[in-house]
N, C-alpha and C positions, 0 to 999 in steps of 0.2 A: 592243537594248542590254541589256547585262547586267551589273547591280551588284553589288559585292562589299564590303560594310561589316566591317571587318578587327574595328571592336570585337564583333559577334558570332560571332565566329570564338572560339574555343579556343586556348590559345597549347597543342603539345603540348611535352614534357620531351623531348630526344634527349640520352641520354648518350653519350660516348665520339667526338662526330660527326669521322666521317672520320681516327680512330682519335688523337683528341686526347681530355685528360684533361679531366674537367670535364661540367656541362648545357650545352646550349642550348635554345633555346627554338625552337619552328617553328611555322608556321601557312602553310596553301593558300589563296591567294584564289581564283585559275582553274586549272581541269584542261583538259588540251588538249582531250580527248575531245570536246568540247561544241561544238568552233570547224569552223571549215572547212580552215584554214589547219593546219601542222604547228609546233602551239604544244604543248610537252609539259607546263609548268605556268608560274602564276608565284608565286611564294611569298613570305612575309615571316620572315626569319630574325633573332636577336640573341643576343647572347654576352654575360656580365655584363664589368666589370671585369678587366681583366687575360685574360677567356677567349680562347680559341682554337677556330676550325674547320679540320681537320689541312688539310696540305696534301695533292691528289688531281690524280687527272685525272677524264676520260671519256673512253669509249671513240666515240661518236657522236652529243654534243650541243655545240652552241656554248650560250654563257651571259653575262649578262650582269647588273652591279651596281649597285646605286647607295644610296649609303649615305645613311639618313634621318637618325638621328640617331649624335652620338658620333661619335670618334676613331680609325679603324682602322690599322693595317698591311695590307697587300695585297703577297702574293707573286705577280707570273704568273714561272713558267721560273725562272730565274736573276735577276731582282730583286725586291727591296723597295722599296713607297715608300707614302707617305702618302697615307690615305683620310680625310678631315673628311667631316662632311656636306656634299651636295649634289655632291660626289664621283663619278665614273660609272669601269668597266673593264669590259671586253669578251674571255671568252678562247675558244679557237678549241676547237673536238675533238681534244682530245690535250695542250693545253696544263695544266701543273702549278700549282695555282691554290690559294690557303690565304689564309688571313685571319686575325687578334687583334686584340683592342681592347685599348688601352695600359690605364696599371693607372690612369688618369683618371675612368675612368667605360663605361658600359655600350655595346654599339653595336648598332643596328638598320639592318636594306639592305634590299632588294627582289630579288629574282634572280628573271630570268624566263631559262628554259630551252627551248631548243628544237629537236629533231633537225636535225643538219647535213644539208644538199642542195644539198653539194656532188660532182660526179663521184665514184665510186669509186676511192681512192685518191689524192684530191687533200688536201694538207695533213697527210700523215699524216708525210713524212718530213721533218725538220726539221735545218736545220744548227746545227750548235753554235759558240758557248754561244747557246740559246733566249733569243730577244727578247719583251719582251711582247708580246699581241696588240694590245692596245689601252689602254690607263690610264697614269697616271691621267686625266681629265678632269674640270673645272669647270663643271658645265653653268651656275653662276651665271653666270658668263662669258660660254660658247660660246652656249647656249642651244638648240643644236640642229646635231647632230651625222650625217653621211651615213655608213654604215655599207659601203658598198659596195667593192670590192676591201683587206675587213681578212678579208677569208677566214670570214666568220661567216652566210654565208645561211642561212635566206630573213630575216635583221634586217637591215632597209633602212634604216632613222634611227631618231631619240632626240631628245629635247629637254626643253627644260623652258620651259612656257607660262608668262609673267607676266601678270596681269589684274588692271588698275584696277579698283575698286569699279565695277558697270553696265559694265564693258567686255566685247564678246565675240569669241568665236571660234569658226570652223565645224572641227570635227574630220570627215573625209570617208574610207572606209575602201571605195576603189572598185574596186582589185588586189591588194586587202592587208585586214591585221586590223589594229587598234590597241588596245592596251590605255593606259588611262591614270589616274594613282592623284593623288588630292589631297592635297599636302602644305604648304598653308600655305593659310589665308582659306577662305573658303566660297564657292559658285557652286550656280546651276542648270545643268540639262543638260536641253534641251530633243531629244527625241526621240518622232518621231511622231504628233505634237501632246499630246505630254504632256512634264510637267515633273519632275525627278528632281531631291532637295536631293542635292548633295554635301557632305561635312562633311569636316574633316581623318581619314586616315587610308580613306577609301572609293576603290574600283578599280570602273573601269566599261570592261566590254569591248564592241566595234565589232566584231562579225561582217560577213563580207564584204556590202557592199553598202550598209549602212550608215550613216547622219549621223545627227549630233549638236551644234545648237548650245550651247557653254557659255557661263553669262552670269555673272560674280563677282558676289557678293553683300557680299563683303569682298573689299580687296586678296589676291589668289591666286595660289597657284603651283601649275601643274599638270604632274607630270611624263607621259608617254609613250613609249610605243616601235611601232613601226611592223614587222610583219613579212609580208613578201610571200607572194601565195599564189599558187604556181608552176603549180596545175593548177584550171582551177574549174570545182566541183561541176555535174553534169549534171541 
């Protein structure tokens, strides 16, 4: 298991991002390089007040959000609609994807990024007018979410873990990688007979093969994403 504490991380400046006016701010927790799986990164992004990250595509990654804190706008295709926190969308390789946080206050998300593997040429031609691929969603609600026929492989599920004070859960990462970030209360993560604090704001990554029991220490919320690994390592 591999941890990522976002507060010693760097927040870096990206001016102009995706050819909108204005900073934003960035930061890498996990680089794919490092997984087994085809995870390209997952990152932590936010825009102040009123900012904007232009609207774009890609040309070979699916992608996926979830907004920590603050009030967004979320374009996929041809609509707009509301991102609060705790918020999730999902858009495919090719889909035209932008984001602003209203003039309320600041907004932070999480996007993890992943090369699509899907067939050659599957998803690439789209009828009009473009639907979203996925969003919005409430994971306070859903809680956990099956990603399967939204055209975004190898992202298998999402969710978001609630845990009582002393309550646990086995996270198990047997065909697949999981990454999963603390964003409310505090817990251990028991891996390999050792014990890992999580504190708000920390990402702990499940290479294939992998457990991990989490045990809250304070009421928690932990979010996740589950992405499948199509070919495994020899």
């Amino acid at each position: 298991m591999r941890l990522a504490h976002s507060e010693h991380i760097p927040w870096s400046d990206v001016h102009g991002v995706h050819g909108a006016a204005g900073v934003s701010n960035w930061k890498q927790l996990v680089h794919g390089h490092a997984l087994h799986g085809p995870w390209e990164a997952v990152e932590l992004a936010r825009i102040p007040a009123g900012g904007v990250s232009g609207t774009h595509h890609h040309t070979r990654t699916n992608e996926l959000y979830f907004v920590l804190s603050g009030d967004a706008r979320f374009v996929i295709n041809e609509t707009e609609f509301s991102m609060p926190a705790g918020h999730l969308a999902v858009t495919a390789r090719g889909d035209r994807h932008g984001l602003r946080a209203t003039v309320d206050g600041p907004v932070t998300w999480l996007v993890v990024e992943v090369p699509d593997t899907q067939p050659p040429g599957a998803g690439e031609a789209k009828e009009e007018p473009m639907k979203p691929t996925l969003g919005p969603v409430d994971l306070n609600i859903v809680s956990r979410l099956d990603l399967a026929g939204h055209g975004v492989s190898p992202l298998d599920s999402v969710g978001l873990l609630r845990l009582d004070s002393g309550e646990k859960a086995e996270l198990v990462a047997d065909d697949s990688e999981i990454f999963c970030y603390l964003v409310a209360g505090s817990a251990t993560a028991t891996a390999e007979g050792q014990d890992h604090i999580l504190t708000v704001g920390c990402g702990a990554t499940l290479t294939l093969g992998e457990r991990t029991v989490v045990t809250a220490t304070a009421p928690a919320r932990l979010f996740w994403v589950r992405s499948r690994v199509e070919e495994h390592p020899s």
